[in-house]
N, C-alpha and C positions, 0 to 999 in steps of 0.2 A: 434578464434573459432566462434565468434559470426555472421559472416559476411559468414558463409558456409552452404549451403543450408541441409534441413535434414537429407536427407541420410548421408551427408558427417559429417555434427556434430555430428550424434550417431555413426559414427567408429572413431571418433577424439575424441570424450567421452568415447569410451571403451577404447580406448589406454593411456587415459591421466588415467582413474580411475585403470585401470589397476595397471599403476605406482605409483601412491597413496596408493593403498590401499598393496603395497609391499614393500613402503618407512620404513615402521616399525617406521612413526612417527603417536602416536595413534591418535592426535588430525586431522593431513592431512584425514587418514584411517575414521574418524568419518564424517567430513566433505564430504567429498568422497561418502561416505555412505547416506548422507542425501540429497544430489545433488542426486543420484542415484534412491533415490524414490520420488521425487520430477522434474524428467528430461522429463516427458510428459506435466507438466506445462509449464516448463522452456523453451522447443520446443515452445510449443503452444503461451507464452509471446515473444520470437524470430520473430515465423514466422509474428503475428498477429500485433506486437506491441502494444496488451493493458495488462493492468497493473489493480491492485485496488488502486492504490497511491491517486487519488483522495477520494476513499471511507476513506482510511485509513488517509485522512490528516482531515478530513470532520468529521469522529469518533474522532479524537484526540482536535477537538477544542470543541466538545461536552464534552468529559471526563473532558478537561480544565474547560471549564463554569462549568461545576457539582462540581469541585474543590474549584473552588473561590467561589461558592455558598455558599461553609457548608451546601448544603441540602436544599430544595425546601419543604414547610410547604402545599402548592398545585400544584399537577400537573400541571395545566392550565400556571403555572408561569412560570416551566421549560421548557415547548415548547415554551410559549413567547421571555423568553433567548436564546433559539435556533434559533429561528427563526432570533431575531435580531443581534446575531453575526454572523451566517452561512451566512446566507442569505443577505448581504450587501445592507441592506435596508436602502435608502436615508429618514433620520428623521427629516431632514431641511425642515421648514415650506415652503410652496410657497406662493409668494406676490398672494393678492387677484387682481385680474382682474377690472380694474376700466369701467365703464360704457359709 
């Protein structure tokens, strides 16, 4: 389904939700349902191929650091934590340049 162009995956999506939601199993018919309000995303991450996966990995090691933290007594610290795991910032001294 993923490989058929718009027109063709929104009647290959009404035909498959069709069957789904006549399966008489609640959890398919739920599913079914949430794909269904969700399916002009779902086009649009198809045709376009972008995603938030990076946001979403990008927010989850920010959540982490806040985690391991127990809480930041000042702001200015917790952006500094962020910066330096997010941001793959080389901390390694460099040799001084000789003369």
């Amino acid at each position: 389904m993923w490989n058929l162009t718009p027109p063709d995956f929104e009647s290959q999506f009404k035909h498959w939700y069709w069957g789904a939601t006549h399966s008489r199993l609640k959890h398919v018919a739920k599913t079914a349902k949430t794909l269904k309000r969700h399916l002009g995303g779902i086009v649009n991450a198809v045709l376009h191929g972008i995603t938030n996966a990076v946001t979403e990995g990008l927010n989850s090691k920010i959540e982490a650091n806040k985690r391991n933290a127990c809480g930041f007594r000042i702001k200015q610290n917790f952006q500094i934590a962020i910066v330096f795991h997010c941001c793959k910032l080389d901390m390694m001294p460099k040799p001084l340049a000789s003369p």
